[in-house]
N, C-alpha and C positions, 0 to 999 in steps of 0.2 A: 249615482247612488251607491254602487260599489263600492266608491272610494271613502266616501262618508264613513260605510259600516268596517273598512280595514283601519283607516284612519279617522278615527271620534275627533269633532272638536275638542280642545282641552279646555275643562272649565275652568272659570273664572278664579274657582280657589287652586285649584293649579298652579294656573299665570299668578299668584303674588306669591308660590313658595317656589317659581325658578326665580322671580325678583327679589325673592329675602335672598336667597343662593347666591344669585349674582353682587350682589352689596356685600352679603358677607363675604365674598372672596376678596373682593376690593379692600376690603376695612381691613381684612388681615394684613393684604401683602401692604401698607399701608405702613400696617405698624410695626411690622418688620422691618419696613424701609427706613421707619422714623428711628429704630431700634438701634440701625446698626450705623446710622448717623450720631444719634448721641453715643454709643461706644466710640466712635472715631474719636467723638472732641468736640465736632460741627453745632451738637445741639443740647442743653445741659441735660442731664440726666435725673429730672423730676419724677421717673419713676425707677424702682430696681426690676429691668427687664430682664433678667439673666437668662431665662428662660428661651428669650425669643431670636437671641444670635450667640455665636459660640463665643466664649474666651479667649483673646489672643492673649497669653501669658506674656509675650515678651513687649507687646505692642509697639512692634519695634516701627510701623507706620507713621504712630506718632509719638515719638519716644518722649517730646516735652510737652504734653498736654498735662494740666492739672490733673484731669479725671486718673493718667495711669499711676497705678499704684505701684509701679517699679520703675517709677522715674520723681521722684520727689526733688522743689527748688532748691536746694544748696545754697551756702551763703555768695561761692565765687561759680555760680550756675548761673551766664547772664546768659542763657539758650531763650528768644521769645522777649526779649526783655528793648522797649525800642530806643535803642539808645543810636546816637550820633554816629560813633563811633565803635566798632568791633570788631575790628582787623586784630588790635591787640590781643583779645581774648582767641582768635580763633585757633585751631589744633596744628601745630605744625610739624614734619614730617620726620622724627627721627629723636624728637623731646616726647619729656612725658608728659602721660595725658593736659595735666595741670599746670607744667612746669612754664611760665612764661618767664622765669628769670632772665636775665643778660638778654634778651631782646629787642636790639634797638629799637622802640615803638612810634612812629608813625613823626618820623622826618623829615619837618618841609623845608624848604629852600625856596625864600621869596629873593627877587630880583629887581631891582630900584634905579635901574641906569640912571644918567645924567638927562639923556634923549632917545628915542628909537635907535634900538641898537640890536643887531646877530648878537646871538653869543653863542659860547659854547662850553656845557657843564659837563666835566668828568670828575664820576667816583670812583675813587678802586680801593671799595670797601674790601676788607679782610675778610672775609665770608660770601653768604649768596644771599644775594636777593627774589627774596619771596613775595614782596609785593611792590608796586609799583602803576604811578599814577599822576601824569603819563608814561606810557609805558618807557621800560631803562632802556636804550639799545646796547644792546652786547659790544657790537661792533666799533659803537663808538665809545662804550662804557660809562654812558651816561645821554644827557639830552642836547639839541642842536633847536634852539626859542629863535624866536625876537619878541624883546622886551620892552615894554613901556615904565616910563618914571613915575606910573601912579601901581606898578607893580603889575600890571597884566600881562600874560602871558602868551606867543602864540606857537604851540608844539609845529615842528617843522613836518616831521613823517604823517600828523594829521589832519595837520592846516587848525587843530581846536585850538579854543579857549582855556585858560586854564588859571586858576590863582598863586598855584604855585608847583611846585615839582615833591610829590611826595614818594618817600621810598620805605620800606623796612628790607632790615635782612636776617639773615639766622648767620650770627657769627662762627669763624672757623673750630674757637674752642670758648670758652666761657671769660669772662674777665673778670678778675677779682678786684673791684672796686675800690679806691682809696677812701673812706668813710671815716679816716682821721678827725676832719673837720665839717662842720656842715650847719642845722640847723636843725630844732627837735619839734614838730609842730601837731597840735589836737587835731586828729583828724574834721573836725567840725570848724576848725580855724583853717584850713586850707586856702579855701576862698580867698582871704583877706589875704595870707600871709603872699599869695601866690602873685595878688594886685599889685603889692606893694614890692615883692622886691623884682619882678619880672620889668615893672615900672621902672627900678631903679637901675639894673642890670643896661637897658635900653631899649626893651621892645616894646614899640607902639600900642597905643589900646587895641586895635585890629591884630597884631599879632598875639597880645596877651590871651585878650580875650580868648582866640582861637584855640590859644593852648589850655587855657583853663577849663572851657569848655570839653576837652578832650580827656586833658589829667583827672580834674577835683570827683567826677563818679568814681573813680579810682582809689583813691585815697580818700573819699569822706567815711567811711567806715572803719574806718584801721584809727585803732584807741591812739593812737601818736603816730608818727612819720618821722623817720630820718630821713635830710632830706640836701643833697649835695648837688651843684655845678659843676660838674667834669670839665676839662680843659683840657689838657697834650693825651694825658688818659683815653680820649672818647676820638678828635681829631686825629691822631695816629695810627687810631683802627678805623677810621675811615677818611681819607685822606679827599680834597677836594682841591680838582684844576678847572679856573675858570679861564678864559678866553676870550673877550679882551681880561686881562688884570682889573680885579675891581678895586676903588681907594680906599675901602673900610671891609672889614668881614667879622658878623658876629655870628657863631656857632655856640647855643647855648643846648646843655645836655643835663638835665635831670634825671638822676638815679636816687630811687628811694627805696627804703625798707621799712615796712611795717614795723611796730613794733607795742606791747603791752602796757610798757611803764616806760615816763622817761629816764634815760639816761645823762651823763655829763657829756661831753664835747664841745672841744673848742670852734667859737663860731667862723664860719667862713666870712674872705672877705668878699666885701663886693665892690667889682671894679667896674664903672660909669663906661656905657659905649658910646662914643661919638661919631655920629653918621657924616661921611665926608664924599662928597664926587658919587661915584657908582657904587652902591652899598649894595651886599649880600647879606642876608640875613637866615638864621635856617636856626629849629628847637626841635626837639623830640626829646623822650625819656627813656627808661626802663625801671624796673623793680628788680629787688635783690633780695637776698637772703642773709 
């Protein structure tokens, strides 16, 4: 009976204002939590919560979210954007921010022996290589495969699979491109133009395709393209020893520039590759100014 009169039952209206109490805490931290989820990015922002978590002015968290307001898409802003390929685009160490010029961009080297065969491919690019896939060995200055005739590949240091050997580098100083001659094309003609003469040049629908796949996001937006095949230009800054000797080698290198309106230039030629015996085959590009 003591106890009773020091501690009273609590009445019934009591017990539902510690259970509004108890809800309302919930509901709060709640929407706090929902709050500062849509500030991340995670959740849209159907209401203006400002109140209920703090402002990160920089949001540097998530610096390519639509929501921040000091990070807007830009036209060459492909941050979040899911494309194939983005090696090209990414920031390399020592260029500015934006600067992809002279970049050799994403250079593959496919291999077509006659039959299963070792081989052994050395670059001794004029520059460094930044990326690489499989990886480049230093030591041997390039890769040690064996090769199949329907072009698959098998990396030696990691026993994989592979389609082919791709590399970029960041060259030692900039090239100034010979853009004498070339080709001037709509950017919305890309596609076509790029079918028809990669066709012609000699590389397979599979190889085209791959490269077009790669280039044409690149180029469909720029009002025209100049648009040129390098040759002793592109080869002598990166030099290539295969091992065994292969009977055909077609190294084809696209260098383009943007440009507003077209201009005159005389058109390049185009000379037919004929694949013979153990064929190498290898394309990449870069952009110029």
């Amino acid at each position: 009976m003591l106890w009773k009169k020091i501690n009273p039952t609590i009445s019934p209206k009591k017990k539902n204002w510690k259970k509004i109490a108890i809800i309302s805490s919930i509901v709060v931290v709640s929407v706090i939590s929902w709050a500062g989820l849509t500030k991340a990015g995670y959740i849209p922002n159907f209401l203006n919560l400002e109140i209920l978590c703090s402002e990160n002015k920089n949001n540097s968290e998530f610096p390519n979210s639509p929501n921040n307001p000091q990070k807007r898409w830009e036209e060459d802003d492909v941050d979040g954007l899911p494309t194939k390929y983005r090696s090209h685009w990414q920031r390399r160490p020592g260029w500015e921010e934006d600067d992809v010029d002279g970049l050799p961009a994403k250079p593959v080297i496919y291999l077509y022996p006659a039959q299963k065969q070792d081989i052994k491919v050395q670059l001794n690019y004029n520059g460094k290589i930044i990326a690489d896939y499989p990886s480049y060995n230093e030591e041997l200055k390039g890769w040690s495969v064996t090769a199949y005739p329907d072009g698959k590949i098998i990396n030696h240091e990691d026993n994989q699979e592979y389609s082919y050997l791709f590399w970029e580098g960041q060259p030692s100083e900039k090239i100034d491109w010979d853009l004498s001659k070339g080709f001037i094309v709509k950017g919305e003609n890309t596609k076509e133009f790029l079918q028809k003469t990669l066709s012609q040049i000699g590389l397979t629908p599979k190889e085209y395709n791959e490269f077009i796949v790669y280039w044409f996001p690149l180029l469909q937006n720029n009002t025209y393209n100049l648009i040129h095949f390098a040759d002793e230009q592109y080869t002598d800054n990166a030099p290539l020893t295969i091992n065994p000797r292969p009977d055909s080698v077609l190294r084809v290198f696209m260098v383009y520039k943007p440009l507003e309106k077209p201009i005159n230039i005389e058109e390049q030629e185009i000379k037919p590759f004929e694949r013979s015996g153990f064929t190498v085959v290898e394309w990449g590009g870069t952009k110029t100014e």
